[in-house]
C-alpha positions in Angstrom: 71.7 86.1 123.2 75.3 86.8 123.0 77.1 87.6 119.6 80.8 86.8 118.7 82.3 89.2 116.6 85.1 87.8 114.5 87.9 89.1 112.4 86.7 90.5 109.3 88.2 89.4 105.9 88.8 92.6 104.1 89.9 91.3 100.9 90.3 88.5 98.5 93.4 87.8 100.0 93.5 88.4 103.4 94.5 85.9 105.9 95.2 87.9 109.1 94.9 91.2 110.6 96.5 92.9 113.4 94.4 94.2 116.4 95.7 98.0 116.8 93.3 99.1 119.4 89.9 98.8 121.3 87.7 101.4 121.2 85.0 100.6 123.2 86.0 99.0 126.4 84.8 95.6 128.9 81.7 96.3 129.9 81.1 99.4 128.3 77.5 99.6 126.0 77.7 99.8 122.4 75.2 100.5 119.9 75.1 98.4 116.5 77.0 99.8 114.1 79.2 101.6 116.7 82.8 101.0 115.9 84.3 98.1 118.6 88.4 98.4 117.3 90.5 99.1 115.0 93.0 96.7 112.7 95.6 96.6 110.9 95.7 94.8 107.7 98.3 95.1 104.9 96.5 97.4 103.0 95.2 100.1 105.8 94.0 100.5 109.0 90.1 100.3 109.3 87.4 100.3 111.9 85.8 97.3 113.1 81.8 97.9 113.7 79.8 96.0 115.9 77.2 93.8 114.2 74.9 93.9 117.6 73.5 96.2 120.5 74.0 95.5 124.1 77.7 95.7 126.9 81.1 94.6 125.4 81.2 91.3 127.6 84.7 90.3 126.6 87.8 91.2 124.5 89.2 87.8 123.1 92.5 89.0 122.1 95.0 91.9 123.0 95.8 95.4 121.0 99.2 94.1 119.1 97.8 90.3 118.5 97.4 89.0 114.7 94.6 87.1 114.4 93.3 85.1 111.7 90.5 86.1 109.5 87.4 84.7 111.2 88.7 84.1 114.8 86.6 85.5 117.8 87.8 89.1 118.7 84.9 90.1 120.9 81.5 89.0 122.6 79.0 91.1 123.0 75.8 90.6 125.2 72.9 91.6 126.9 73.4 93.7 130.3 73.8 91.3 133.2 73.6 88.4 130.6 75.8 84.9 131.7 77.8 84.0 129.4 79.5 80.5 129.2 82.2 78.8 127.4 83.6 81.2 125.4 85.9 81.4 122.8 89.5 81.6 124.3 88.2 81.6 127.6 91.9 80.8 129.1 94.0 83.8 127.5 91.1 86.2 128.7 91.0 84.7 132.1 94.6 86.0 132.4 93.4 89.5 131.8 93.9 91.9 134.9 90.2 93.3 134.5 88.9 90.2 133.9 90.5 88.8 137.4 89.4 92.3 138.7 85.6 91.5 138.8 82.8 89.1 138.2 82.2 87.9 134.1 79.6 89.8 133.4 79.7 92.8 135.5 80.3 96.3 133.8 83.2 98.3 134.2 81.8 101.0 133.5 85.5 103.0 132.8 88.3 101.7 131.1 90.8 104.2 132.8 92.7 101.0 134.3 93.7 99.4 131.4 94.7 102.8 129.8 98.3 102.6 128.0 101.1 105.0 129.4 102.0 108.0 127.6 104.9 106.8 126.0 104.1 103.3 124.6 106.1 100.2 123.7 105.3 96.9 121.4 106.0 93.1 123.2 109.3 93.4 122.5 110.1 97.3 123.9 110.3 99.0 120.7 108.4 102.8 121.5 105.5 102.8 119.2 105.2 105.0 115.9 104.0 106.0 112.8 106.6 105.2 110.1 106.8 109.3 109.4 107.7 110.3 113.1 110.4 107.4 113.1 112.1 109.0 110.0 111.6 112.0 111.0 113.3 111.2 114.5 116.2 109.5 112.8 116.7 112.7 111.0 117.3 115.0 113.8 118.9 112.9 116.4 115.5 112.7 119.1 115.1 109.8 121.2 111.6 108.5 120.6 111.7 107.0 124.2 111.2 110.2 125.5 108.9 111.9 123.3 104.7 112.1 124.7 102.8 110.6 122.0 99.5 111.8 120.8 98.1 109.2 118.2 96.1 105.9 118.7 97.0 103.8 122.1 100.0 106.5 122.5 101.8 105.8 119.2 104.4 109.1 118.3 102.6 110.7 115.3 104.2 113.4 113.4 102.6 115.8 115.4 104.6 114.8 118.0 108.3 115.0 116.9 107.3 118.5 115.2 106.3 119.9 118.5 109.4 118.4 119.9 111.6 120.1 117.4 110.0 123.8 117.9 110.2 123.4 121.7 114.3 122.7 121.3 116.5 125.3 121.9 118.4 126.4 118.7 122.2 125.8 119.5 124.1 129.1 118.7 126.9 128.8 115.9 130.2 128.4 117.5 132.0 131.7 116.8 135.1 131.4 114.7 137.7 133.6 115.4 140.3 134.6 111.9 143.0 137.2 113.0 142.7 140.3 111.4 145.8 141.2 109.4 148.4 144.0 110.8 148.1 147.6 109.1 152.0 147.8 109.1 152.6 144.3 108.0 154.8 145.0 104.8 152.5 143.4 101.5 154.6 140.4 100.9 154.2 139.3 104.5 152.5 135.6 104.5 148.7 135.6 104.9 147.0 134.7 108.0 146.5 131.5 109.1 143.5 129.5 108.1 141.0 128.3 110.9 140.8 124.9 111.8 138.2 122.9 110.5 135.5 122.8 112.6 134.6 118.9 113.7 131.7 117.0 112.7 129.5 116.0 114.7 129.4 112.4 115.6 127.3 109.9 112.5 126.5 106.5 113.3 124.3 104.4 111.8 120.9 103.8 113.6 119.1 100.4 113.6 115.2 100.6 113.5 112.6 97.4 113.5 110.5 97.3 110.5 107.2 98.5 111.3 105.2 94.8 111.1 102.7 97.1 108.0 106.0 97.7 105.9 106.8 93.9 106.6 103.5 92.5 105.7 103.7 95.2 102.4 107.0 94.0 101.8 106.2 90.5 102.0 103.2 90.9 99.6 105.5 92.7 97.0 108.2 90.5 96.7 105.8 87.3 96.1 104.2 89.1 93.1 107.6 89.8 92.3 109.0 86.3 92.5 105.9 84.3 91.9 104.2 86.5 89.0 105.7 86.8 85.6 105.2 90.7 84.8 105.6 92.4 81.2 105.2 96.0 80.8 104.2 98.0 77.5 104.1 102.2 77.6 102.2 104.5 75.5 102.6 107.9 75.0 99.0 109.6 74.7 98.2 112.8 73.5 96.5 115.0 76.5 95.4 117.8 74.9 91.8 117.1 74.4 90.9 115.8 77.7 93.0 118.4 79.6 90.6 120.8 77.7 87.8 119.4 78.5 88.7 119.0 82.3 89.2 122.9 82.3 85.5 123.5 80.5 84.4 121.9 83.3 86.1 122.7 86.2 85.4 126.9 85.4 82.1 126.1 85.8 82.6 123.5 89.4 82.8 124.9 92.5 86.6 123.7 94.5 85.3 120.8 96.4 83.5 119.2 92.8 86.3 119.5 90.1 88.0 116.9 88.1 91.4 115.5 88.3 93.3 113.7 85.8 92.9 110.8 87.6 88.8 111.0 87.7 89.3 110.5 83.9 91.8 107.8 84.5 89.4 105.4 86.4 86.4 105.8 84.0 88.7 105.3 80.8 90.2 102.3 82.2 87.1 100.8 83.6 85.8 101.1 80.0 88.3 99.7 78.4 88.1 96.5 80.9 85.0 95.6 79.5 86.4 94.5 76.2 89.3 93.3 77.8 88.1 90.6 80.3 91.2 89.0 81.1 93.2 91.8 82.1 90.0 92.4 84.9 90.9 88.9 85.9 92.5 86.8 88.5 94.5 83.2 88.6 92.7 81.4 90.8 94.4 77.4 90.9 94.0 76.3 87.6 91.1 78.4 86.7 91.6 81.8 85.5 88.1 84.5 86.7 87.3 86.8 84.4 85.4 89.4 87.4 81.7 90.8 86.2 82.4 94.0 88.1 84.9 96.8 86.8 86.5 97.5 90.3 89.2 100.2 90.3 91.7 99.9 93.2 93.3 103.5 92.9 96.6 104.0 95.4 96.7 106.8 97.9 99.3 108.6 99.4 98.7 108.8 103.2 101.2 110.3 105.6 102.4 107.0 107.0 102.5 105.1 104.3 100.1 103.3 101.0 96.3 102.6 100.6 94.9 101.5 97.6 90.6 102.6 98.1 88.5 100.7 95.6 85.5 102.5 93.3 83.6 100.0 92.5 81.6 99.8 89.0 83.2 102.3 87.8 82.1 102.1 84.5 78.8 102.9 85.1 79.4 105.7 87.2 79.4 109.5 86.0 82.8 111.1 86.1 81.0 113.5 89.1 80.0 110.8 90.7 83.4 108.8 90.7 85.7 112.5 91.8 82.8 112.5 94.8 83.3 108.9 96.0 87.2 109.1 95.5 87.7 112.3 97.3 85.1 111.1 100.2 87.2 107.9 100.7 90.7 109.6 100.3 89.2 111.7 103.4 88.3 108.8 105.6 91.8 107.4 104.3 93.7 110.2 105.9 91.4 110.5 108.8 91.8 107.1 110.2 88.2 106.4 109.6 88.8 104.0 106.4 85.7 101.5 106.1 85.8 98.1 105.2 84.4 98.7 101.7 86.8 101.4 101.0 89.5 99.0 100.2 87.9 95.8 99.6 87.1 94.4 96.0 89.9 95.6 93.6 90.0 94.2 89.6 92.1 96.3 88.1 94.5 99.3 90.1 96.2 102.2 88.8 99.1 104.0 90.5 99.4 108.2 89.2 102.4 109.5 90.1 101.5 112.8 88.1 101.4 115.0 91.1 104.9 114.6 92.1 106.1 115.3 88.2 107.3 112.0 87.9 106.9 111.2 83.9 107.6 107.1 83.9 107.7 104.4 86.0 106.5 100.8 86.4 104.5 99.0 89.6 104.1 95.9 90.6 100.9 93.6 90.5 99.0 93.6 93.4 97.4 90.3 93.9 95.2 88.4 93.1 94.6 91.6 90.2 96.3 90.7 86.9 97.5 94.1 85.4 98.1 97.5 87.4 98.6 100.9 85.4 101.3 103.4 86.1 100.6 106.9 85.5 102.8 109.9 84.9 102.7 113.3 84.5 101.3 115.6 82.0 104.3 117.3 80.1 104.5 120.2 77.8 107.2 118.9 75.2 107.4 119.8 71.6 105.6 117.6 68.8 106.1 117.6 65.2 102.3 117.1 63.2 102.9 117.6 59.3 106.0 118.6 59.4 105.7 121.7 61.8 106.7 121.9 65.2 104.2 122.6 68.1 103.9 122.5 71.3 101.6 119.6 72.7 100.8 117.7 76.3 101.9 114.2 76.4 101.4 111.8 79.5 103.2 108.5 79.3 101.7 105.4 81.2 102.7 102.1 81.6 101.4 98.5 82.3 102.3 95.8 84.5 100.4 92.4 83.5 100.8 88.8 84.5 101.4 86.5 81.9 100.1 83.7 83.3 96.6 85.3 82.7 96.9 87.8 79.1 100.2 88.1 76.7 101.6 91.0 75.1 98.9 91.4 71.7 96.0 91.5 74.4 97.6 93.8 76.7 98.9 96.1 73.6 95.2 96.0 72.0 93.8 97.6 75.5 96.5 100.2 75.8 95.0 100.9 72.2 91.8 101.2 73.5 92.4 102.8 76.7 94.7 105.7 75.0 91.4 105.8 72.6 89.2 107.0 75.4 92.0 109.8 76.3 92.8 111.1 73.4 88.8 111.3 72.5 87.6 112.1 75.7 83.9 112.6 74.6 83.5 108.8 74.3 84.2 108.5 78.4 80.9 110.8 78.6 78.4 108.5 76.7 
């Protein structure tokens, strides 16, 4: 019997996703659990599987659409199955490869319906990743006429790099300054100076925001507008816990050791359990306190921002939590994100350590209630009993909706979360 395959919802939140590309083709066998496509949602791109064995009998909508959570996408049947009155039958009648052939019949290739190397959206804009389009802007290359390499023929950054080391460097035009005359008496005027050499021509370029940036943008400026942020920072002493890491790490091999930010998650999932309402969400007139510590922890990917979700994290082992985070960070950045990865946030946190940034503030990601911005960890001189000493220090600040907590709830778990860090023994129990 045939099986439709709708669009996922990834997320609390979600309301549409946009189809980037089919993987498996019309009339080309697919395995359960194989993956069918690939979408675009406003958090990542992940990998549609198919829930059923058997041929790829129809694609419902085109690479490009945005479809609604739970429309058809796909049918999938038995071989030489029949298949009647299905979902959007008219728009896939109007497909060439379903005119091409018989419903029902494999095609056994998909080679027809293959984009062209250089690929354009509905409205003739050449397809890219956000990087390769800055990049591009930066050095003056036409993205028209660059091959892309990436998904469906999208210009990666692959791409523009190889265009910029097969370019010909321009050699400097040669300025010529006259040399002085030997029997020029000394109070003779000095040579002239060159003309300034002319700029080269600087206009400003238009681009189309990539419809990911839009939805992102979208998403920010209705927390923004429609939630009522606070923020409180605390300054916690690192010292302990950036001991600690090291005792461990010396004795990890590379692929197991700690980061800051391992610490981070289990400290604040801990914290959230006497601290309900800032692992909450506003939900009409009914505010959810959420059983499950879920921590939504923001990655930075090449063409943009993922937040991947580890889930319970409180009752997960600091080895455990570094394992999970670094295996989804790697499916992240290989295109191979699941479902799960990103699904479920209560609570994110945003470290901007790495790129010694010491403050800053996010915004709320909804439905969540609070996110945590995290600095770097600074060597900056500290005065205990009178004597000055060098010390670590890492400030971090909270964004919370005051619709759901006020300022003495959120100011008690700062309390209690910069308890855990400055004792970081207690995370281990």
């Amino acid at each position: 019997m045939a099986e439709i395959i709708a669009m996922p919802k990834l997320g609390f939140d979600m309301a549409e996703g946009t189809l980037v590309r089919w993987v498996v083709g019309e009339g080309e066998k697919i395995e359960k659990g194989q993956v069918l496509a690939e979408i675009e949602t406003d958090k990542a791109t992940v990998e549609v599987e198919s829930s059923a064995e058997g041929i790829v009998y129809r694609h419902l909508v085109k690479a490009g659409d945005v479809v609604p959570v739970g429309t058809p996408i796909a049918v999938i049947a038995a071989p030489g199955e029949e298949v009647k009155d299905l979902p959007g039958e008219a728009a896939a009648e109007e497909s060439p490869l379903a005119a091409a052939q018989p419903a029902g019949q494999p095609t056994g290739t998909v080679t027809a319906v293959e984009a062209p190397i250089v690929t354009a959206d509905e409205e003739g804009r050449t397809k890219a990743s956000p990087l390769a389009r800055r990049m591009a802007l930066e050095h003056g290359i036409n993205l028209g006429k660059v091959q892309g390499s990436g998904p469906g023929g999208r210009v990666v950054r692959r791409d523009i790099e190889r265009v910029l080391q097969s370019a010909p460097a321009e050699p400097a035009p040669e300025i010529e300054t006259p040399l002085p005359s030997v029997a020029a008496p000394a109070v003779q005027p000095s040579a002239p100076i060159p003309a300034a050499m002319p700029l080269p021509a600087m206009e400003d370029q238009r681009a189309a925001v990539e419809k990911l940036r839009a939805i992102i943008g979208k998403r920010m400026v209705e927390s923004k507008t429609q939630i009522p942020h606070f923020y409180l920072t605390s300054e916690v002493d690192m010292a302990a816990l950036m001991d600690l890491r090291k005792q461990f790490n010396t004795q990890l091999p590379e692929e197991q050791k700690l980061s800051v930010n391992d610490f981070m998650i289990k400290a604040a999932a801990l914290a959230l359990r006497q601290f309900p309402n800032l692992n909450a969400s506003l939900q009409g007139n009914e505010i959810v306190r959420h059983g499950h510590r879920n921590i939504g922890v923001a990655v930075a990917l090449e063409n943009g921002l993922m937040t991947i979700v580890c889930k319970d994290a409180d009752f997960k082992s600091l080895g455990l939590i570094s394992q999970e985070v670094k295996e989804m960070v790697s499916r992240a950045r290989a295109g191979k994100v699941r479902p799960e990865d990103i699904e479920g946030s209560t609570f994110s946190i945003s470290n901007l350590g790495m790129f010694e940034v010491e403050q800053f503030v996010a915004i709320i990601n909804p439905p969540e209630a609070a996110i945590l911005a995290v600095g770097s960890v600074k060597e900056v001189p500290v005065v205990e009993n009178g004597v000055i000493k060098p010390g670590l220090r890492m400030k971090m600040t909270l964004s919370a909706d005051h619709r759901i907590t006020d300022g003495a709830e959120a100011a008690k778990f700062m309390q209690t979360l910069k308890n855990y860090l400055e004792k970081p023994a207690l995370i281990l129990l």
